[in-house]
N, C-alpha and C positions, 0 to 999 in steps of 0.2 A: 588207727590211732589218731590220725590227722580229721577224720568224720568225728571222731567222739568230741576233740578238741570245738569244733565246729560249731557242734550242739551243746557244749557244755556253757562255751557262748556266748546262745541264742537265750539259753534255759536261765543265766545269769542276767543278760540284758531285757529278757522280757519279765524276769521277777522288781529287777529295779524300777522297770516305769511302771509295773502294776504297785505297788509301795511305795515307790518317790511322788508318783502321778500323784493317787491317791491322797497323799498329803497337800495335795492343792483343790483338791474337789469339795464341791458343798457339804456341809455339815447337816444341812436340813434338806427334805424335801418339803415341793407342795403340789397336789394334784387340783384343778377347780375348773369345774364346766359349769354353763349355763343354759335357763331352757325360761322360754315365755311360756306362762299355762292359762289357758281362757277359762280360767275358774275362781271361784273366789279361796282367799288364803286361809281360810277356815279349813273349805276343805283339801285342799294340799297340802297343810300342817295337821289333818289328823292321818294322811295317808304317807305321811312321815314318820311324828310322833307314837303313832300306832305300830310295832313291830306286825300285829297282826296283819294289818293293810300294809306294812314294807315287804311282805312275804310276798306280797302277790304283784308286785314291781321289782323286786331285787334281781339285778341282772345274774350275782351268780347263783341263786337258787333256779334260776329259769335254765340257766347253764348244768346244774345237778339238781334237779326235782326228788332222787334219792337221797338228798343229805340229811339229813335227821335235824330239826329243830327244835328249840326246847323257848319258849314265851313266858315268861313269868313277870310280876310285878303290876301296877297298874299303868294302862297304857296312857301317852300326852302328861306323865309326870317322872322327875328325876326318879331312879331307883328302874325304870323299866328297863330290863335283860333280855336280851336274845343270844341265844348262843345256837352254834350250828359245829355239826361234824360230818365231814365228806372224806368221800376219796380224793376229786377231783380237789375240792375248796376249802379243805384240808381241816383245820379246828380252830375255833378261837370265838370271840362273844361282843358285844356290842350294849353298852348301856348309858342312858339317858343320864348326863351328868347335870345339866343345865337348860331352862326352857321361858321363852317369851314367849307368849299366845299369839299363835297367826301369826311369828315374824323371824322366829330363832331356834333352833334346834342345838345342843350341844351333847357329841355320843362320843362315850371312850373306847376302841374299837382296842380290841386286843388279838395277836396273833397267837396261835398257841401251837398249831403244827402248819406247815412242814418247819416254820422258825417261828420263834418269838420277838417280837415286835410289839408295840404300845403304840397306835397313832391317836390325832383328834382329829374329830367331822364334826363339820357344821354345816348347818342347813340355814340356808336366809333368804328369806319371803320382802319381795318388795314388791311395792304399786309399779304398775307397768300400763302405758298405754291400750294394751290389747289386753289386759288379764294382772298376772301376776309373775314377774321376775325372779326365777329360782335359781339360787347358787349352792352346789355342792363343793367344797372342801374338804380333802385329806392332807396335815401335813403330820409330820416326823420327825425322828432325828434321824442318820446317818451314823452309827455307833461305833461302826469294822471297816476296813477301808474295804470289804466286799461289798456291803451295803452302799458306800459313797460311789463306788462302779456301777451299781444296780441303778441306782436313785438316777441316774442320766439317760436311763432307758423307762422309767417308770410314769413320767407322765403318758409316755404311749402306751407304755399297755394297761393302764388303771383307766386312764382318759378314755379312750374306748368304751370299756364298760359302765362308766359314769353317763355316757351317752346316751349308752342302751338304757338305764337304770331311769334317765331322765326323761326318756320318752314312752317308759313304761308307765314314769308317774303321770304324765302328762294324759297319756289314754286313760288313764284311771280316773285322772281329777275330772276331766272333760266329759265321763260317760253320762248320757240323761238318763 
């Protein structure tokens, strides 16, 4: 009787700081790496702009080469769609909301399995001594106090694969 008390608690004070906590944790996140590319921003913004050419730098397609993708729309203009379905990288779509030539990329990324989720990416192309200065961008909201838990772990594990992703574009923009 005296164990059950014990855990009952543990089970009550570890529900409180997961829900009281949570009521003091951010409301948004944002995830943002950055990469120099020795190429011009023409073409780093079509190997962006392009879902076609995002297929062949996208960290988690490289991560499941079996997801199924679907490309539709015209590419390097708003309305361009990508949607993908995996096991691993689960379901959800990616479209071209807003765009400045050679400088801006604006994509509505929606999560659709294993949760749903709405974030926004941007892409930004700037002059850089050696090339060109690229910034990748995901921010969010934070909507369930699971998500406000999650979000304090999320720049490491999104950050990661923004890395891989940046360095993928990078070999890409750079090839002669």
């Amino acid at each position: 009787m005296k164990i059950l008390k014990v855990i009952l608690i543990i089970v009550v004070v570890l529900a409180a700081i997961f829900f009281i906590g949570g009521m003091f944790l951010p409301k948004t996140y944002s995830v943002s790496r950055s990469i120099v590319v020795n190429a011009p921003d023409s073409m780093i913004y079509k190997n962006i702009a392009d879902f076609n050419n995002f297929l062949k730098w996208n960290p988690w397609y490289k991560m499941e080469p079996t997801a199924t993708v679907d490309i539709s729309g015209v590419p390097l203009q708003p309305g361009h769609l990508y949607k993908w379905k995996g096991d691993k990288s689960g379901e959800g779509q990616m479209l071209i909301t807003k765009i400045e030539k050679d400088k801006h990329v604006d994509i509505e990324l929606k999560f659709l399995k294993p949760f749903e989720s709405i974030a926004q990416t941007t892409f930004e192309l700037d002059t850089a001594k050696n090339g060109t200065y690229v910034t990748w961008t995901m921010k969010g909201a934070n909507n369930s106090t699971m998500e406000k838990w999650m979000g304090l772990c999320f720049n490491g594990m999104i950050g990661g694969d923004f890395e891989d992703g940046l360095k993928g574009l990078k070999d890409l923009s750079e090839e002669k």
